[in-house]
C-alpha positions in Angstrom: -16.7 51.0 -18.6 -13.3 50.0 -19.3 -10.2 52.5 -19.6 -8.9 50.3 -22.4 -9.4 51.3 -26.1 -11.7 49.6 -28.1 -10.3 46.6 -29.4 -11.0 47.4 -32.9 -8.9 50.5 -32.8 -5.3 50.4 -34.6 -2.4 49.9 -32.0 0.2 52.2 -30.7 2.4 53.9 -33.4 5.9 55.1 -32.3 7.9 57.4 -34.4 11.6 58.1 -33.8 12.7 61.9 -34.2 16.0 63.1 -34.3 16.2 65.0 -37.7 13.9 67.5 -39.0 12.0 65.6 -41.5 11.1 63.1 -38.4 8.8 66.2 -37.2 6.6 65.1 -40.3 6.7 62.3 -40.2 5.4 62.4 -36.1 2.5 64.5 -37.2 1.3 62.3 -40.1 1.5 59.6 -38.1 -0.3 61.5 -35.3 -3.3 62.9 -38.2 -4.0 59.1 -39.7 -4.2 57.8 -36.2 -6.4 60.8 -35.3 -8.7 60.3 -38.3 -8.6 56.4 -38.1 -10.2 56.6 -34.6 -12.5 59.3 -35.3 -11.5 62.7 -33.8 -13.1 65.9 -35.3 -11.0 68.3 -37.3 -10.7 70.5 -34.0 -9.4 67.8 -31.9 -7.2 66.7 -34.4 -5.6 70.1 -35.1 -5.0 70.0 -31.2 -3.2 67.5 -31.2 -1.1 67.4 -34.3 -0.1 71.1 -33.0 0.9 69.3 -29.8 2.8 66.7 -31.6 4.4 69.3 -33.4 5.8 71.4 -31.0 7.0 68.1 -29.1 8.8 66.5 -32.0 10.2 70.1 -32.7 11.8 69.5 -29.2 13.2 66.7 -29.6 14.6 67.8 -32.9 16.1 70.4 -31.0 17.0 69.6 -27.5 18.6 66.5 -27.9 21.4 65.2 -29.3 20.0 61.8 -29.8 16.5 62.1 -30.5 13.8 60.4 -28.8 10.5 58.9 -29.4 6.6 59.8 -29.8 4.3 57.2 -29.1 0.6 57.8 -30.1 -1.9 55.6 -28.7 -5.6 55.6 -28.9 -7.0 55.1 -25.7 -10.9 55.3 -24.3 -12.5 55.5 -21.3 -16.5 55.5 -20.3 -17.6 55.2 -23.7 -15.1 58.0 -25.2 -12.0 58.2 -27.4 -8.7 59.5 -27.3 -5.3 59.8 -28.4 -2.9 59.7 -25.8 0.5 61.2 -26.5 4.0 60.6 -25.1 7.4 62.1 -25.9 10.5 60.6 -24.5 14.3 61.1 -24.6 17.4 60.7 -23.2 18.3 63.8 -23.6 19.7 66.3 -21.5 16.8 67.0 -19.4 15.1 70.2 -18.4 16.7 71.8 -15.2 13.9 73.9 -14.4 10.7 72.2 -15.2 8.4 75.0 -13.7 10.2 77.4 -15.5 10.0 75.9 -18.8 6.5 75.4 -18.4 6.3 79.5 -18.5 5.4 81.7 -21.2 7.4 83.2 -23.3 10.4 80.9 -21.3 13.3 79.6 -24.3 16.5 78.4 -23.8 16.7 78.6 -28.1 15.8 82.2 -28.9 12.4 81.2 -29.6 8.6 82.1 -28.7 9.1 79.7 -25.6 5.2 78.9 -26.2 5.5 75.1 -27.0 5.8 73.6 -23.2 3.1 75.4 -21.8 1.0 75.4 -25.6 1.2 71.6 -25.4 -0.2 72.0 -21.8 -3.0 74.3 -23.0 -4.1 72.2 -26.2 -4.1 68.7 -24.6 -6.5 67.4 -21.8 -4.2 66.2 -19.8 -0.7 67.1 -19.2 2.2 65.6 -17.3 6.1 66.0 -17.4 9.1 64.3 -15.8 12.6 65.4 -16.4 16.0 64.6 -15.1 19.0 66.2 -16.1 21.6 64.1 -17.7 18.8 61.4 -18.1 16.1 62.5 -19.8 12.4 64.0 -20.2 9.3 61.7 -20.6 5.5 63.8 -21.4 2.3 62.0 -21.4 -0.4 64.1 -22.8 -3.7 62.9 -23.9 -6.8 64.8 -25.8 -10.6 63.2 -25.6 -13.2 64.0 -28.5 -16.1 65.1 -26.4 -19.3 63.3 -25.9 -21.9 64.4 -28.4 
């Protein structure tokens, strides 16, 4: 099987976030392309927490914003929505850190990282300081 998306899926969407409202509108974007393509309400919530807590970030961690890209994606016979959040930003200095629990450089829960992490399938970071941070995370709706 192919690790393309069906054809007749709807394309990438990309959001820009750099003010609050833009969190919104990221996870609206993220809930009709999770309905669209057929995820189950539990999938869904996953990733529009996901989606959340990574527009949130960019919101708040950069100066300039950055971008989520949703994308459905499939492979051997199954769906997904593949997720990535990019900036050029400030960068993380301590990646592994970050990823901790309870870890915040804004007086807050420091549970988004490592939530994000938990929620999606499949996880991966890259960040640079003074360049930027790009995350690819991706959630599959189980085979029935």
């Amino acid at each position: 099987m192919s690790d393309q998306a069906p054809t007749a899926l709807k394309k990438a969407v990309t959001v820009w976030v750099a003010e609050e409202y833009q969190v919104s509108e990221a996870r609206r974007s993220a809930r009709a392309l999770a309905e669209e393509i057929g995820l189950s309400q539990v999938v869904t919530c996953d990733v529009l927490t996901s989606v959340t807590e990574l527009a949130n970030n960019l919101f708040l961690h950069t100066l300039a914003g950055g971008t989520i890209t949703l994308t459905p994606v499939g492979r051997n016979g199954e769906v997904g929505l593949e997720v990535i959040c990019e900036d050029d930003g400030p960068g993380i200095p301590d990646v592994m850190q970050a990823m901790q629990n309870g870890f915040s450089t804004k007086g807050t829960l420091g549970g988004g990282l490592p939530g994000v992490a938990r929620l999606m399938d499949e996880f991966e970071i890259a960040s640079t300081v003074g360049v930027g941070t790009r995350i690819v995370a991706r959630k599959w709706q189980p085979c029935k």
